[in-house]
N, C-alpha and C positions, 0 to 999 in steps of 0.2 A: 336224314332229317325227314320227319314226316310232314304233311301237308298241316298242320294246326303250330309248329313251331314258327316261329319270325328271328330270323336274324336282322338284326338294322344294317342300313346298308353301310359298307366301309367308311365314307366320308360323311354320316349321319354324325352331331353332336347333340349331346348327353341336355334335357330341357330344350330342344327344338324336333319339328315337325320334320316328317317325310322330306316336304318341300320345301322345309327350311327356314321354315317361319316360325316362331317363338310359339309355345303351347301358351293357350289361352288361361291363365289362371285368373280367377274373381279379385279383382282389385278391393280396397276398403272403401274405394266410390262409388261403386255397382253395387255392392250391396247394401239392401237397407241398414240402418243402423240400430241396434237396440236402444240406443240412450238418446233417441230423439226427442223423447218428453223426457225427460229426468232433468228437473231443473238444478240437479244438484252435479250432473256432467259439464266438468270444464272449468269450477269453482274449485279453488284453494281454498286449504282450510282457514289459509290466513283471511282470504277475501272474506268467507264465511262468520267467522270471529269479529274484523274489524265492523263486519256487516251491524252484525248482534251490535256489538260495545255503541256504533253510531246509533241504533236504535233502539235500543231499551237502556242504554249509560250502565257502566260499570256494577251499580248499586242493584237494580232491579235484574241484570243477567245474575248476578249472586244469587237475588233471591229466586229466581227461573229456577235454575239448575246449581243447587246449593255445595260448587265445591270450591276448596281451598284460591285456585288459582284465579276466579271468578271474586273471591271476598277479602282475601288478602292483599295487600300490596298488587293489583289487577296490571297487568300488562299485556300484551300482544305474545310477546314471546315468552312469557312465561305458559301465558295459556295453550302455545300450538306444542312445546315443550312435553307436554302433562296428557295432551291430548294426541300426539301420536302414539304416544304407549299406552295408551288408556280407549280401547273397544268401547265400554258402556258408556264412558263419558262422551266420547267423537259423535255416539249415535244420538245423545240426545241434544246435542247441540245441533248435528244435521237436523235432528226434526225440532224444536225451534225454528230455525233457518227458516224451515221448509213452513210452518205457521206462519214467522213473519211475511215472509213473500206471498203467503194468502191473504193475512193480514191489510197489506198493502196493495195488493188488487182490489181487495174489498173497499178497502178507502178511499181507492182512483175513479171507483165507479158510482160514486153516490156525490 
């Protein structure tokens, strides 16, 4: 063995230090987080949806974002339904969302 190899020593275990103390790995509390401004981290899509249908009524979310599940017979579950297989549609209902929530900041401050 030359002097640049390391064997660990016999009674070393496999994730702990020399000394035997756990390696320090970065928790998800130490590090910052990316989704600290993302108002839309942490929201269900159902929360999102019910959001909408309370604030704009069944009628005018159809005409927002003009699809079937929004104008037809409109339900909850029909629309989270329609909306996790459906990319385009999930997206433009997050950005509504994300309008009305500027929407109603805007209105909290005047």
């Amino acid at each position: 063995m030359n002097a640049t190899e390391h064997t660990p020593a016999p009674d070393s275990v496999p994730g702990e230090s020399a000394a035997g103390a756990p390696n320090s790995q970065p928790t998800a509390t130490t590090a910052p987080t990316k989704q600290a401004r993302n108002p839309l981290h942490g929201v269900t899509l159902e929360a999102v949806v019910v959001a909408l249908a309370d604030y704009f009524g069944w009628d005018e979310l159809g005409r927002q974002i003009p699809i079937r599940c929004f104008q037809i017979d409109p339900s909850v579950g029909s629309s989270l339904k329609f909306l996790r297989k459906t990319p385009w549609a999930r997206e433009k209902v997050e950005s509504l969302y994300l309008f009305m929530l500027r929407d109603q900041k805007r209105n909290a401050q005047e």
